[in-house]
N, C-alpha and C positions, 0 to 999 in steps of 0.2 A: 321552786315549787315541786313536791314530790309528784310522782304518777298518780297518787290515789288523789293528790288536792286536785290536780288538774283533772283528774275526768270528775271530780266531786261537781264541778262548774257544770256539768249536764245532767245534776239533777237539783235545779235551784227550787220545784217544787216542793219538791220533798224534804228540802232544807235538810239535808246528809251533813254540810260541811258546822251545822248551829246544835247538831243532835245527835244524842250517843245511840245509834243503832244496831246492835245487838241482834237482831233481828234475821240475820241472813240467813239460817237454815229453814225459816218460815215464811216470811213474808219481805224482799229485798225491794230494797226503794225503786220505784218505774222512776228510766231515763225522761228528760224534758219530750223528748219526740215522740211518748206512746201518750201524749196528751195532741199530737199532733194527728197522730192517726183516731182518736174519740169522733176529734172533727171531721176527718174523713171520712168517717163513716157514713157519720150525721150528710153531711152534704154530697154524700153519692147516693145514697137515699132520695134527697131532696130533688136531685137531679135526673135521677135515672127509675125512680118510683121501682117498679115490680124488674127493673132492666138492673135493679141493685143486685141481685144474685148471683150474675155474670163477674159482676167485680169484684164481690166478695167472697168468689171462688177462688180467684186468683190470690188473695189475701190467704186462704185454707192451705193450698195449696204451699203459698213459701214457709207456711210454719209446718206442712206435712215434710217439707227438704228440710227443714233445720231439724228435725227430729232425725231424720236418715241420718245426718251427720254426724249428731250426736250418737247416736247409734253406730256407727260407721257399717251403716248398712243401705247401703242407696238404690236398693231396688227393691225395700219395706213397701209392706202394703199398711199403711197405717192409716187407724180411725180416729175422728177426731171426736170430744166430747165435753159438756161442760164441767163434769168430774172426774176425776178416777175414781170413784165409788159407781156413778153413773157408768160407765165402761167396764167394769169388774161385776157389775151385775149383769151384763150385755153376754160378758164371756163364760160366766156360769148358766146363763141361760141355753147356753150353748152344749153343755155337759151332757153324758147319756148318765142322769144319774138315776133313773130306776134300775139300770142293768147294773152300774158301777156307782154303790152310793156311798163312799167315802171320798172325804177331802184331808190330804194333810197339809197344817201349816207350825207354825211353832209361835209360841206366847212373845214374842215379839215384833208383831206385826201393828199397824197404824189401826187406829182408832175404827175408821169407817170398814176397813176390811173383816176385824175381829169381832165387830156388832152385827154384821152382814152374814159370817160363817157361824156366829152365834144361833143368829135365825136359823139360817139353815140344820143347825143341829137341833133345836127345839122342833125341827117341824122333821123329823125321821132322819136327817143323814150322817152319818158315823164322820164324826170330828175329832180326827186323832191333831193333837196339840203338843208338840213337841219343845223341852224348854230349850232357850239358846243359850246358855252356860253349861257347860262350857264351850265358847264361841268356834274352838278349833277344828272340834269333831261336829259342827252343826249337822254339814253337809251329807258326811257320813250318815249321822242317827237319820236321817229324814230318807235319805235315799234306803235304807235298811227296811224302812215302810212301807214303801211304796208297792204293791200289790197288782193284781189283777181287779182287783174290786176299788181300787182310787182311780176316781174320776180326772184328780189334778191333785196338783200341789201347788199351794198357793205360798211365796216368800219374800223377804225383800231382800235387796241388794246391800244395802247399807243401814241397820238398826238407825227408826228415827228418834231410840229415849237416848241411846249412848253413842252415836254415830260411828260404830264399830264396822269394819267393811266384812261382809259374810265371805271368806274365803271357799273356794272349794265347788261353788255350785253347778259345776261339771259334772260332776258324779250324780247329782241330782237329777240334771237332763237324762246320761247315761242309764239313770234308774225307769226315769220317765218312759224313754222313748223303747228301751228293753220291753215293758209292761204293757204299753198304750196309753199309758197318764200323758194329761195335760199338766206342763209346767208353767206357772203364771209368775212371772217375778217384777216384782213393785221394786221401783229405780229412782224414785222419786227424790229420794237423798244422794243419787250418784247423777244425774243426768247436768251439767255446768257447775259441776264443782270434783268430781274423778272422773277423767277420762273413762274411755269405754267401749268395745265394741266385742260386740255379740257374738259375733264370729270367733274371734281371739279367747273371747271368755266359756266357749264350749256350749253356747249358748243360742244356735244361731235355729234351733228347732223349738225355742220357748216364747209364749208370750209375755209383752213386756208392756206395764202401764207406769202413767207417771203424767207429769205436767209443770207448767210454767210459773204458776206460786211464788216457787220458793226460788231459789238459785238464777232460774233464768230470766226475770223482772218480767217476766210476760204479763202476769195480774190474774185474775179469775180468769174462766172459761175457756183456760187453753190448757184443755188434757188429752192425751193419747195415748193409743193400745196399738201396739205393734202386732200384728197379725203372721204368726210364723206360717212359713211355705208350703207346710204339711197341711195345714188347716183352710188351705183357700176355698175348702166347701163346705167348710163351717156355717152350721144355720142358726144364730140363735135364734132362740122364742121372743127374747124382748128386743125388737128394732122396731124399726120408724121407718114413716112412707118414703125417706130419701134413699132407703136402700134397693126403691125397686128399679136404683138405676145401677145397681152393683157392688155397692157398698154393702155388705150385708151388715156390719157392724156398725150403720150410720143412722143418727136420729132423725128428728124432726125438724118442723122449722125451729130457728135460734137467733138470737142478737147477735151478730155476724163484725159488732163493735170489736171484740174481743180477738180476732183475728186481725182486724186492721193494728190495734194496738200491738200484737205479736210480732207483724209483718215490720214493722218500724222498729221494735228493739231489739228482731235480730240483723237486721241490716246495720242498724247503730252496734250492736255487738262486734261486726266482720270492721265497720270504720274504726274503733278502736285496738282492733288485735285483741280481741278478748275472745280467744280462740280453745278449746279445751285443757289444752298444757299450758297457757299461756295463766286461766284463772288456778287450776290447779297449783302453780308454781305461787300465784299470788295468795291461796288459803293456807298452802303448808306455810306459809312467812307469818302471816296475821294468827293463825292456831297457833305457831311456834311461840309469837310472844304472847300472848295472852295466857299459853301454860306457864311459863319462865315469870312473867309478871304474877302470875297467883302462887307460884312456889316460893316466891322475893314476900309474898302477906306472911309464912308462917305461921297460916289458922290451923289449930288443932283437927287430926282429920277425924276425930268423933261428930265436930262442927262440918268440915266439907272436906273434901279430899276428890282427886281424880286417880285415875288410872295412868298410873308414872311405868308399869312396865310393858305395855303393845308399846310399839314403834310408830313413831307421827304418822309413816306411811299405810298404816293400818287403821285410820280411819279416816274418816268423811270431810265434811266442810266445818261443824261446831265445835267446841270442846263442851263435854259433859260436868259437869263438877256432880259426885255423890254427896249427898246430904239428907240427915233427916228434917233438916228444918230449908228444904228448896222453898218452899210455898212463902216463908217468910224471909229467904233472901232477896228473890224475885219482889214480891212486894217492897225490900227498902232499897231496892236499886231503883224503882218505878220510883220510889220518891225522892229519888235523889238524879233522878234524870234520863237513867238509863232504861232502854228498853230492853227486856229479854222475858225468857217464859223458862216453865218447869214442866217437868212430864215426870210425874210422882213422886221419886226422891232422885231427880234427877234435874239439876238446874242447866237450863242450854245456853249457850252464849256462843251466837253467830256473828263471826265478821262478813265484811263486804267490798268488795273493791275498792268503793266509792272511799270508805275510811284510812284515816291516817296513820299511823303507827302512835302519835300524839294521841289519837282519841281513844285508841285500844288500851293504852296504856292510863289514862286518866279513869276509864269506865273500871281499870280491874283494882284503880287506887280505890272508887267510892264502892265497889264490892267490900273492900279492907271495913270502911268503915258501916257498912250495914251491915256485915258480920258479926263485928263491935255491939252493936245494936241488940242483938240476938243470943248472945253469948249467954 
């Protein structure tokens, strides 16, 4: 039995090993034990009535370590929240932006960030939007921005349409911390699937949000904002009564389920050796064939094509495939079995540990023929 069949057996829930799940850069299957921690929750509740919060502190807490980890930064002040949207609006609340009222970010940023800075520039504040192609000099154009009048620069670490890793974003800190800007970088496509640490990346004076979604199998409501060192008298405008115990970047009360679930699948993570370099080594294998398997179709690249000249090592956890008809391949692989999504002319297709090299390769045959479909 391979390694991906044998740890598939710890997610019989989610029936991983009967379904083509596609799905990893979005939403990855929860292991059998974060059904184990629902109930814990449930009956510390039951148990300990209002003496729940004590426990479920403890629970916050081992997903606030697994983030340091991941971060490889172990003495992070980090907030916890049920979004990254919800914590990104926390951090701008935090901005002097009647004195400094520019933000810069670039047109490839996540949905809720880009509707959120949207706002922001409808209602008075100078939205410089820098595009990300060419990907090499991102770092560059963006740091060339940055001012005495930007508030922050808001970016991500790894592009979520083309999962392209952003090189470079040193010089952006560099720009930051020269000027007085706040650096905010969304990690959210790099955090359990490219190693990482802040320090190493030039990056150890930027905020960093992100959460458990996708790569890490945590499930809803486990997101966090990394609080850089420079900032620990940070006030924002929008928090919550838990912060009058110090947290200033901490809400209100919350379903506290979502942390026990966390606490159970990074423990199950460390039981398996599913260690930073350990999944990394396993995405670059399952990316690698799923490219080599769509190059083996031979579809015309008018129909879909990827990116055959970056190096596997320069991007993320998905393979992108370009297309102007994603919307309708994505749809004939839903009916043909397989899960995945699209983000505009970009069709995503995420592996996952849990899957077999059998299964990656059977989902990129029924691509073949819902292309077929379409042609």
């Amino acid at each position: 039995m391979s390694p991906a069949a044998e740890l598939a057996e710890h997610y019989t829930r989610f029936r991983v090993a009967d379904r083509l799940l596609l799905t990893g850069h979005s939403h990855q299957a929860w292991p059998d034990v974060a059904r184990d921690g629902v109930i814990e929750a449930y009956d510390d509740a039951a148990l300990a009535v209002e003496g729940k919060w004590a426990r479920a502190e403890v629970r916050a807490e081992r997903l606030r370590a697994g983030v340091r980890m991941l971060l490889d930064d172990p003495v992070a002040e980090v907030a916890l929240g049920a979004s990254a949207h919800e914590l990104l609006v926390r951090f701008l609340s935090a901005l002097p932006l009647r004195s400094r009222p520019r933000v810069v970010t670039t047109d490839g940023e996540f949905d809720s960030a880009r509707r959120q800075l949207d706002r922001l520039a409808d209602a008075g504040i100078e939205l410089v939007r820098v595009p990300t192609a060419p990907l090499g000099t991102l770092a560059e154009r963006v740091a060339a921005l940055v001012d005495t009048r930007t508030a922050a620069v808001v970016v991500s670490s790894v592009l979520f349409e083309t999962s392209r890793i952003v090189p470079g974003l040193a010089a952006v800190a560099e720009a930051c911390e020269r000027t007085g800007a706040e650096l905010l970088v969304d990690a959210y496509h790099q955090l359990g699937v490219v190693p990482w640490s802040v320090g190493a990346a030039g990056l150890a004076e930027a905020w960093v949000v992100g959460g458990g979604y996708k790569y890490l199998q945590l499930g809803e409501g486990n997101c966090f904002l990394r609080v850089p060192p420079h900032a620990r008298g940070a006030e924002p405008v929008v928090t919550g009564w838990f912060a009058h115990g110090g947290d200033r970047f901490a809400g209100s009360t919350y379903d506290p389920t979502s942390h026990y679930r966390a606490a159970r699948v990074l423990n199950f993570f460390v039981e398996q050796d599913l260690t930073p370099p350990r999944l990394r080594e396993i995405s670059l294998h399952q990316r690698g064939l799923l490219a080599r398997e769509f190059d083996a179709l031979g579809l015309p690249d008018e129909l879909v094509t990827r990116d055959r000249d970056t190096p596997a090592e320069a991007f993320g956890g998905f393979l992108a495939l370009a297309s102007p008809q994603a919307a309708r391949l994505r749809d004939g692989l839903a009916e043909r079995g397989v899960h995945a999504d699209h983000r505009g002319q970009h069709l995503r297709l995420g592996p996952a540990p849990y899957l077999t090299d059998e299964q990656l390769t059977e989902a990129m045959g029924l691509l073949g023929e819902a292309a077929a479909s379409v042609r």
